[in-house]
C-alpha positions in Angstrom: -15.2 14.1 -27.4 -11.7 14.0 -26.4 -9.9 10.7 -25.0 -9.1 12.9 -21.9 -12.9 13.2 -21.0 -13.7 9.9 -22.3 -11.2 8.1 -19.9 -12.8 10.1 -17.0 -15.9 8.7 -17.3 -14.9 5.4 -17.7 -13.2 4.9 -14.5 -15.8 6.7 -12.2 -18.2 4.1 -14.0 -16.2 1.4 -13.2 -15.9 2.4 -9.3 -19.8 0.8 -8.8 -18.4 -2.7 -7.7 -16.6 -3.6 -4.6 -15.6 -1.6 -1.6 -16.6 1.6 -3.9 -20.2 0.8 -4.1 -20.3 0.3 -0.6 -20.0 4.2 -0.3 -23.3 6.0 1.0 -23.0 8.7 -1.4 -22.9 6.7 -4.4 -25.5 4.2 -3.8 -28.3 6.4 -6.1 -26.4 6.2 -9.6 -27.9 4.0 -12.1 -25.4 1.0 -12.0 -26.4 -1.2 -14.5 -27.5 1.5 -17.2 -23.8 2.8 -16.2 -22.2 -0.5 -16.4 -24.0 -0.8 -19.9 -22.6 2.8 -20.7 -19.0 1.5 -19.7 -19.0 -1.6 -21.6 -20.2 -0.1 -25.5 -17.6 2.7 -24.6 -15.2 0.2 -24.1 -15.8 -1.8 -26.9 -15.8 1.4 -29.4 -12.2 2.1 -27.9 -11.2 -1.3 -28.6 -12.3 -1.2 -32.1 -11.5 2.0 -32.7 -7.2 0.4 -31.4 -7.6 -2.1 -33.8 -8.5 0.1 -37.0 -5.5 2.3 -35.9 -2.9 0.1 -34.7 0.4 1.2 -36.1 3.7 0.1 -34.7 7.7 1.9 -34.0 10.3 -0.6 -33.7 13.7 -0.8 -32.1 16.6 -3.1 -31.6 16.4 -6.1 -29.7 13.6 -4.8 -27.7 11.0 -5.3 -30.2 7.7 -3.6 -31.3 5.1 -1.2 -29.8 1.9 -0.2 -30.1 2.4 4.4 -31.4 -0.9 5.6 -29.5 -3.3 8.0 -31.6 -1.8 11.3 -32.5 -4.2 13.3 -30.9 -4.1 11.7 -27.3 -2.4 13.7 -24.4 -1.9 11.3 -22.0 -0.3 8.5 -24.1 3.7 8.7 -25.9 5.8 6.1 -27.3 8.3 4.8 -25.5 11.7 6.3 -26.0 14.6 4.9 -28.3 16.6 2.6 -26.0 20.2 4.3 -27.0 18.6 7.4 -25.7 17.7 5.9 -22.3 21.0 4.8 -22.0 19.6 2.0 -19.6 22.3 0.4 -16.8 22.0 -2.1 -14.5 24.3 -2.1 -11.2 25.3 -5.6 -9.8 26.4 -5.8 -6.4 27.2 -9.0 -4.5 29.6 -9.7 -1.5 32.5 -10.2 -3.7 32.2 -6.1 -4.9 33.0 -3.1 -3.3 29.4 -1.5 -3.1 30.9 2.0 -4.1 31.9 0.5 -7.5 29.7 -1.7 -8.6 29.7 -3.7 -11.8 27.4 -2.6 -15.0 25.6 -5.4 -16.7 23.9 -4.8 -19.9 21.1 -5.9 -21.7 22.0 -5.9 -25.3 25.9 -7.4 -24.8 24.8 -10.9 -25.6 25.9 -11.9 -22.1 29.2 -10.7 -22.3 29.3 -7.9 -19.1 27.5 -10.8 -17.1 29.6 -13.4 -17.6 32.2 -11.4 -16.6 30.4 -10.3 -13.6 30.9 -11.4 -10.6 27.2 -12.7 -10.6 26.3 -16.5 -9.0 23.3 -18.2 -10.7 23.4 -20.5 -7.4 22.0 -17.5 -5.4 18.8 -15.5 -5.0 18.6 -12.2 -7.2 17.1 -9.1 -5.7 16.6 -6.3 -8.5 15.3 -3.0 -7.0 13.7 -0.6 -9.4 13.0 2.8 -9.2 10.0 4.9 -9.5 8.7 8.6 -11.5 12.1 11.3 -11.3 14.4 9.3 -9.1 17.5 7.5 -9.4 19.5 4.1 -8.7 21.5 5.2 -6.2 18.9 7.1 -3.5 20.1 6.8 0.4 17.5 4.3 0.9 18.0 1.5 -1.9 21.5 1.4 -1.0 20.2 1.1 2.6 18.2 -2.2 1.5 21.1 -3.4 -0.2 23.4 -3.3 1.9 20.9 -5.6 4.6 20.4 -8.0 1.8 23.6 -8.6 1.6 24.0 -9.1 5.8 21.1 -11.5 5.0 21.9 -13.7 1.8 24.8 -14.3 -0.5 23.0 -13.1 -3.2 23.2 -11.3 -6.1 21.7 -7.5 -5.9 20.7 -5.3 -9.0 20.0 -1.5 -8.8 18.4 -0.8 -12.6 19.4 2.6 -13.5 16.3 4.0 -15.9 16.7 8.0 -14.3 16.8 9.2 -17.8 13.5 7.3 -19.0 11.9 8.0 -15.5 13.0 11.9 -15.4 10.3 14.8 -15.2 8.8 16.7 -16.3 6.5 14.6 -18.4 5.2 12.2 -16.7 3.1 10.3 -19.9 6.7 10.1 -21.2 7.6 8.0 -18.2 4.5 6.1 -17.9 5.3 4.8 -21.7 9.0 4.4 -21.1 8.0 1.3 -18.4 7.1 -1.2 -21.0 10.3 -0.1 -22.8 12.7 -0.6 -20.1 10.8 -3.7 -18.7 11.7 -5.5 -21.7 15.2 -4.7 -21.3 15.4 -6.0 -17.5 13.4 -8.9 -19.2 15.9 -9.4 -21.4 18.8 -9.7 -18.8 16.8 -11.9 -16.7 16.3 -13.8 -19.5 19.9 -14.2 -20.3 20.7 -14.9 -16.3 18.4 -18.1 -16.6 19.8 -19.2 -19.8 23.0 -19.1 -17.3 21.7 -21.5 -14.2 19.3 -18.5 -12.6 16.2 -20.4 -11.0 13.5 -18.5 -12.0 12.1 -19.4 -8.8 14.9 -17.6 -7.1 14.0 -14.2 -8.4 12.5 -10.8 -6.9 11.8 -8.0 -8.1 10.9 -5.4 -6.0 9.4 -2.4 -8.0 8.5 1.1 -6.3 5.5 3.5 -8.0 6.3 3.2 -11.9 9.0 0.7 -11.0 6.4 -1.8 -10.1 4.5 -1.5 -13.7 8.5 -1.9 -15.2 8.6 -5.5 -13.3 5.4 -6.1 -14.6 6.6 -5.2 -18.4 9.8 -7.7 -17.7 8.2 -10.6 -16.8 6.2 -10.4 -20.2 9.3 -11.4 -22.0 10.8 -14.4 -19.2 6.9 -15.5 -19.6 7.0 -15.6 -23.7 9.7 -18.1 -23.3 7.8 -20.5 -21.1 9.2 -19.0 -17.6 7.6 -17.3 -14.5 9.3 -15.3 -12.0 9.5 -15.8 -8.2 8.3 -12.7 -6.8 7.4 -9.7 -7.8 6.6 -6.9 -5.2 4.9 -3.7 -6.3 4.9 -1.0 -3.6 2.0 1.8 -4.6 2.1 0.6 -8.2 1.7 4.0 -10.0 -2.2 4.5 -10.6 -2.3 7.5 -13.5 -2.5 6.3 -16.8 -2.8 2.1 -14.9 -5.9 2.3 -13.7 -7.9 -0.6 -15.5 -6.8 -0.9 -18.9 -8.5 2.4 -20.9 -4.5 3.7 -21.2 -2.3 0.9 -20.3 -3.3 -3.0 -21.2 -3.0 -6.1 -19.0 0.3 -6.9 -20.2 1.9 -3.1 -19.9 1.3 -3.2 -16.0 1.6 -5.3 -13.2 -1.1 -8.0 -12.2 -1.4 -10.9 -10.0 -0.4 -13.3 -13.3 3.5 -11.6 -13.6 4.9 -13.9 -10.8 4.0 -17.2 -8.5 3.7 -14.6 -5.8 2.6 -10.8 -6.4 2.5 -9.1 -3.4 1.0 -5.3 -3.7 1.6 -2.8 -1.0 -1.3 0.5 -1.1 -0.5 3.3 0.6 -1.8 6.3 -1.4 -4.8 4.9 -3.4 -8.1 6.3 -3.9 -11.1 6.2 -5.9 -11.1 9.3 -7.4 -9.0 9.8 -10.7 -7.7 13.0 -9.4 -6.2 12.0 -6.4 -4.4 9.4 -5.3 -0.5 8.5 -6.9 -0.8 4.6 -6.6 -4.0 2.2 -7.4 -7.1 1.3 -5.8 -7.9 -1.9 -7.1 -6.0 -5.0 -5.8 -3.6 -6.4 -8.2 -1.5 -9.1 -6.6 -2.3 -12.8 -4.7 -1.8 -10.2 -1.3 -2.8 -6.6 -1.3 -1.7 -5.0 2.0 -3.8 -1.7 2.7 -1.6 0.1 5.4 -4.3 1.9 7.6 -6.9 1.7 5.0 -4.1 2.5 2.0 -5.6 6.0 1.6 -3.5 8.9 3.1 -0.9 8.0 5.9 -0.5 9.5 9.4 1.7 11.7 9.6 1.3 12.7 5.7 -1.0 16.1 4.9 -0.6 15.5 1.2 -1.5 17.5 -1.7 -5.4 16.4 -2.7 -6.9 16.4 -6.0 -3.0 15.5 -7.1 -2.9 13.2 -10.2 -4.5 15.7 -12.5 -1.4 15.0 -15.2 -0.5 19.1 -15.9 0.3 19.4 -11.8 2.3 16.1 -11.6 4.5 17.7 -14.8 5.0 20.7 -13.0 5.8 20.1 -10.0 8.4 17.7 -11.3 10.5 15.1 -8.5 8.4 13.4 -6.1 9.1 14.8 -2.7 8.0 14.3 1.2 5.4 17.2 0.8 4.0 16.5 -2.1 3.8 12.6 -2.2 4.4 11.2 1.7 1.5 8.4 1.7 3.2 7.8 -1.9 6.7 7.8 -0.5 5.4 5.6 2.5 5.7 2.1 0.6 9.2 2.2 0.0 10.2 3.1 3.5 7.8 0.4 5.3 9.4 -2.0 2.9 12.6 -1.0 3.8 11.8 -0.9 7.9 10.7 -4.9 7.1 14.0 -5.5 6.2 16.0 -4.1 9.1 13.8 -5.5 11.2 14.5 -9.3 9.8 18.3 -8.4 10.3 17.2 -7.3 14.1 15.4 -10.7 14.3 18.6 -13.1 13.1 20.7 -11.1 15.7 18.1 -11.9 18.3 17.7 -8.2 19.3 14.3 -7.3 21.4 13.2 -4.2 19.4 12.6 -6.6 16.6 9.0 -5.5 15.0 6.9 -7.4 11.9 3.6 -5.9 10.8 0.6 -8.1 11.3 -1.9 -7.6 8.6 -5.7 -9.4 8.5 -8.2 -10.0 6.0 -11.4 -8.2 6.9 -15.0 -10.1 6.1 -16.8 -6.7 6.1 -13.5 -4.5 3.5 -12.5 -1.3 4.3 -15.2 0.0 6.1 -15.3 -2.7 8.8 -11.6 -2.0 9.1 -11.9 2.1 9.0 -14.3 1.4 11.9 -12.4 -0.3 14.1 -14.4 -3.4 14.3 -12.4 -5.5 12.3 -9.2 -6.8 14.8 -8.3 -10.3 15.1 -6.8 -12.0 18.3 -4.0 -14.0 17.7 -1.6 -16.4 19.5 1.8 -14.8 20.0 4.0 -17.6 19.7 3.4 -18.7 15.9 0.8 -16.1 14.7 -2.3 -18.9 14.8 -5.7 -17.1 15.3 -7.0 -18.9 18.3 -9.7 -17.5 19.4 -12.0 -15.3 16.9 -13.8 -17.4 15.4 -14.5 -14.4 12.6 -11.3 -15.3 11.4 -9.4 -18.2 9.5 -6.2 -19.0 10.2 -5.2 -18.0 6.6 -6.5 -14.6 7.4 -4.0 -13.5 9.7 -0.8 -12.6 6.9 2.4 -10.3 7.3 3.7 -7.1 5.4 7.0 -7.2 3.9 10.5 -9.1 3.1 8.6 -12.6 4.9 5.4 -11.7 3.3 2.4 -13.7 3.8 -1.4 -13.8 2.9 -3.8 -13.9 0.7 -6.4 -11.0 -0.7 -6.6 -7.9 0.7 -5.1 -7.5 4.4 -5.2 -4.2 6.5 -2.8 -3.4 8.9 -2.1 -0.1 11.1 1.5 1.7 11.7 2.9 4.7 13.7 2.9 8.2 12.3 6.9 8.2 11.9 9.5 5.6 11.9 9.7 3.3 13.5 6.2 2.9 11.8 6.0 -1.0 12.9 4.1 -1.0 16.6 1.8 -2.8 18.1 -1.7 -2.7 17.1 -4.2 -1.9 19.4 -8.4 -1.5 19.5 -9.9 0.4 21.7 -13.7 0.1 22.1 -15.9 1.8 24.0 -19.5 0.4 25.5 -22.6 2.7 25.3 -24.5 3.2 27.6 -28.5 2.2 26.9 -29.8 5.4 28.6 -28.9 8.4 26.4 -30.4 10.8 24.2 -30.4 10.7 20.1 -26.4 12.0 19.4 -23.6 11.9 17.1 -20.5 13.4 17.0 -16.6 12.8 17.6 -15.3 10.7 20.6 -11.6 11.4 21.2 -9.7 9.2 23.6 -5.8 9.8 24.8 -3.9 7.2 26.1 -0.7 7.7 28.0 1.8 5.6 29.4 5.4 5.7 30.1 5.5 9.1 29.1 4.0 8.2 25.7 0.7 8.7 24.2 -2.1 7.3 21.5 -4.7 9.2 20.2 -8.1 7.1 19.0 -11.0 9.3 17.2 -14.4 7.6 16.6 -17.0 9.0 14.8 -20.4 8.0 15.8 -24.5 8.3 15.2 -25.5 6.5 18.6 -28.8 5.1 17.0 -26.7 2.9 15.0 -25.6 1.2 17.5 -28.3 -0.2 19.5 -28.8 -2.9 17.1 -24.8 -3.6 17.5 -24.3 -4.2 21.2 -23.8 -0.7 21.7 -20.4 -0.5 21.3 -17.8 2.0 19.4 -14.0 1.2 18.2 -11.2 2.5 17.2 -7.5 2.0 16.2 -3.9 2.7 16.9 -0.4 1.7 17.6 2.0 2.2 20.4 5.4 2.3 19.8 7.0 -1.1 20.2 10.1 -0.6 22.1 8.5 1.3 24.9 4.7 -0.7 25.0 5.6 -4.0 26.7 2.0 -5.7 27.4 4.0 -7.8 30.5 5.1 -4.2 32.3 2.0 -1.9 31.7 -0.6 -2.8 34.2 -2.5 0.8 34.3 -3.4 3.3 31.6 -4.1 6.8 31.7 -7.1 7.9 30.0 -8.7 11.3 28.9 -11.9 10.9 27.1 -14.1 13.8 25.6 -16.8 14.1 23.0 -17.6 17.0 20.5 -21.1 17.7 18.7 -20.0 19.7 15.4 -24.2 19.7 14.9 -24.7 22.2 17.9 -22.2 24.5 16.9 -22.5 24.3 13.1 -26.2 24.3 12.4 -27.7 25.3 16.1 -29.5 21.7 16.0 -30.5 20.8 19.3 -32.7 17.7 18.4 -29.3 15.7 19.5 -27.7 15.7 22.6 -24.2 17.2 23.6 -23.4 14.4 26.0 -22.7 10.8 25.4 -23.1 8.1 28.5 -20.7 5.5 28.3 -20.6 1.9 30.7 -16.4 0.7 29.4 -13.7 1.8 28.0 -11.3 -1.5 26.8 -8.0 -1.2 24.6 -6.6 -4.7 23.7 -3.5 -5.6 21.8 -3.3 -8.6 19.2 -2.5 -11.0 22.2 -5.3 -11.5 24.1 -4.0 -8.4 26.8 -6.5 -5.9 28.0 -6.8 -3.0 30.2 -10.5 -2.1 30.9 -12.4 0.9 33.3 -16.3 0.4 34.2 -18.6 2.6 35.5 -22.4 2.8 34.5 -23.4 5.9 33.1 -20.3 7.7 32.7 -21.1 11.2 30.9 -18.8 12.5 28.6 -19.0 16.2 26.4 -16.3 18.5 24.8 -16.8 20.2 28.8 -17.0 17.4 30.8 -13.5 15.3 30.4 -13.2 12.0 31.8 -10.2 11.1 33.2 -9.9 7.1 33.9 -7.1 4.5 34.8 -7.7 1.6 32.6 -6.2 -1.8 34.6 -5.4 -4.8 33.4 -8.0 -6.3 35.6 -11.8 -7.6 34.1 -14.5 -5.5 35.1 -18.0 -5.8 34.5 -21.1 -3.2 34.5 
């Protein structure tokens, strides 16, 4: 058998815990005889690594593990002089066009003659698969870092280990270049760095290179700061069949890991980032599976279409893409805050008691106070529950959020639910809602089996996000509402044992805050040719 298949099985096998197992179609496999399966497997790869360890060596850098001759989807890293690896310091004291180089294997010597301050924070930004130091938006977050804090900013420069079209050749090249950020860092602390006052913030295979450089600050007895990891790369990191603990980011490579998701998934052909959590805070952006606004390519990650399609691009890797650009809008938005501007957004995240499901549903929405961010009154929720996305993270777990199909993604979160009426017949189908206001609009779609839901209070949810600027919960005091529902059942498969109509008693969308706007009516029919049009006020109704 062939590593290639044998790694295949092993990660669908390890899908049966968690938010996986959870999954209707799935629930019929054999779990522990599977788990049982996965763990001799296992076991017969780690034996079989030990009889066949060998080692290639460089300077400075150290030793690594040469993977079997006969796997595809594993190299050795790359000869450091090949990768030609820079590092790009910019402070206030430089002209951010001409930056100063600092390099790993000097000794010191370019940093000391640097313009670097060990008395300030260090922000090093790292690059992901086929990109580059320099892109638009790195120097975008630089240049707000630099409004924010005296600090010391590093853009690491690995394009040539990172370049296309092999992307197993990239994948190994992280541990190299990791060790030599590692080593800088290293050198920085030896010079009055705090290790305390470090970030790194790592996109795609960048986050796996953070992971890779705090190995070395941790061999001699120190542990970074921070570490963020937007949508960690997932081919070739998922569990540890390809890539070990200690070639990858986890939750033990920083006091604080915080892990955005934003194009996970549980299959091992789709999917460019990871499913499994990985830091002290996983954030799930609107479930961490594809993003709106995205249509990308499916069934993705199979390793001979990554290679040829070559540079990660808008069309082929948007949810991918995502992180880096809601990272980058937390930023801005913390420079709109210190100059007291109205527009200024942050991205409320929550822990969810039920996972991903609860949160896919709608169901899971916390109501918070808006002065501080305290939960006060759902008492589902803990106050630790209710973290943020981004530059001011905070949180523990795994949190959910929502965000707008295009920038500015940051809004504010709404639920709409909608009541069922007891009096209907056996249905299920697709309720679409569409909200308008101030010549704006939100579109809600809710999937529904109405016999579930008699046991639930007969209710239905769903969620969005209005844009911030033009949502102002103090102005809006009516929404527009058109409200129809769609049987696929009748049309597909000619069954008419379920009804076309649904009856509905409330329709309620409510913000974060503890603001509502709410139409009632007993008995209200709705179909895909009968489509309600409502005001919602902010006025309590009752049925």
């Amino acid at each position: 058998m062939r590593l290639s298949s044998i790694s295949l099985v092993l990660v669908i096998i390890s899908w049966s815990n968690g938010q996986f197992r959870n999954n209707q179609r799935f629930r019929q496999l054999p779990f522990r005889a599977a788990q049982n399966f996965r763990n001799r497997l296992k076991n017969r790869l780690d034996l079989y690594r030990e009889r066949n360890t060998q080692m290639v060596c460089y300077d400075i850098v150290g030793c690594f593990t040469l993977p079997h001759s006969n796997s595809p989807l594993q190299r050795v890293p790359e000869d450091p002089k090949t990768l030609g690896t820079k590092f790009y310091l910019i402070t206030r004291k430089t002209n951010t066009s001409i930056p100063e180089i600092l390099f790993y294997n000097d000794d010191g010597k370019s940093l000391q003659e640097s313009s670097f301050n060990s008395s300030n924070i260090l922000k090093v930004l790292i690059h992901g698969y086929t990109s580059k130091w320099n892109e638009k938006n790195a120097l975008l977050v630089t240049d707000a870092y630099l409004q924010l804090y005296d600090c010391n900013v590093i853009l690491m420069d690995w394009k040539i280990g990172a370049r296309g079209p092999q992307y197993v050749v990239a994948a190994a090249n992280t541990e190299v270049v990791g060790r030599e950020l590692g080593i800088l860092l290293t050198k920085m602390v030896e010079n009055g760095l705090k290790t305390k006052n470090i970030h790194l913030i790592g996109f795609s295979l960048g986050a796996h290179v953070a992971g890779s450089a705090s190995e070395i600050l941790k061999g001699k007895g120190h542990l970074i700061g921070r570490i963020t990891g937007l949508d960690a790369a997932g081919p070739l990191f998922r569990n540890s069949y390809f890539k070990e603990k200690h070639k990858k980011l986890d939750r033990s490579d920083a006091i604080l890991v915080d892990a955005m998701h934003t194009d996970s998934s549980p299959f091992v052909t789709d999917g460019f980032g990871l499913w499994e959590p990985i830091g002290h805070v996983d954030f799930f952006p609107n479930g961490g599976q594809e993003q709106p606004g995205c249509n990308d390519v499916k069934n993705s990650i199979l390793v001979t279409q990554f290679e040829n399609r070559g540079a990660l691009n808008r069309d082929f890797a948007c949810s991918h893409i995502r992180a880096f650009r809601l990272f980058i809008e937390t930023v801005l938005n913390k420079l709109k805050y210190r100059d007291k501007k109205s527009d200024y957004c942050q991205f409320t995240a929550f822990s969810c008691p039920g996972g991903l499901s609860t949160f896919e549903s709608g169901y899971c929405f916390p109501q918070i106070e808006k002065s501080n961010g305290r939960l006060v009154t759902d008492s589902i929720y803990a106050q630790d529950e209710i973290g943020q996305f981004g530059e001011d993270v905070r949180g523990q777990g795994v949190m959910y959020f929502s965000t707008r199909d295009s920038s500015s993604y940051c809004g504010r979160q709404l639920q709409l639910s909608v009541h069922v009426s007891q009096n209907y017949e056996p249905t299920k189908g697709l309720l679409k809602v569409n909200l308008h206001y101030s010549n704006k609009s939100i579109d809600f779609e809710m999937y529904t089996d109405i016999q579930d839901f008699v046991t639930t209070g007969a209710q239905m949810y769903g969620l969005g996000v209005a844009d911030f600027h033009t949502f102002i919960p103090e102005v809006i005091k009516k929404i527009k509402v058109h409200i129809f529902f769609f049987n696929p059942e009748l049309y597909e498969n000619g069954n008419e044992t379920t009804s076309s109509i649904i009856y509905i008693n409330k329709v309620m969308v409510r913000d974060m805050h503890g603001n509502s706007w709410q139409h009632c009516k007993n008995n209200m029919p709705i179909s895909d040719t009968i489509v309600k049009k409502m005001i919602l006020s902010n006025e309590d109704c009752n049925y």
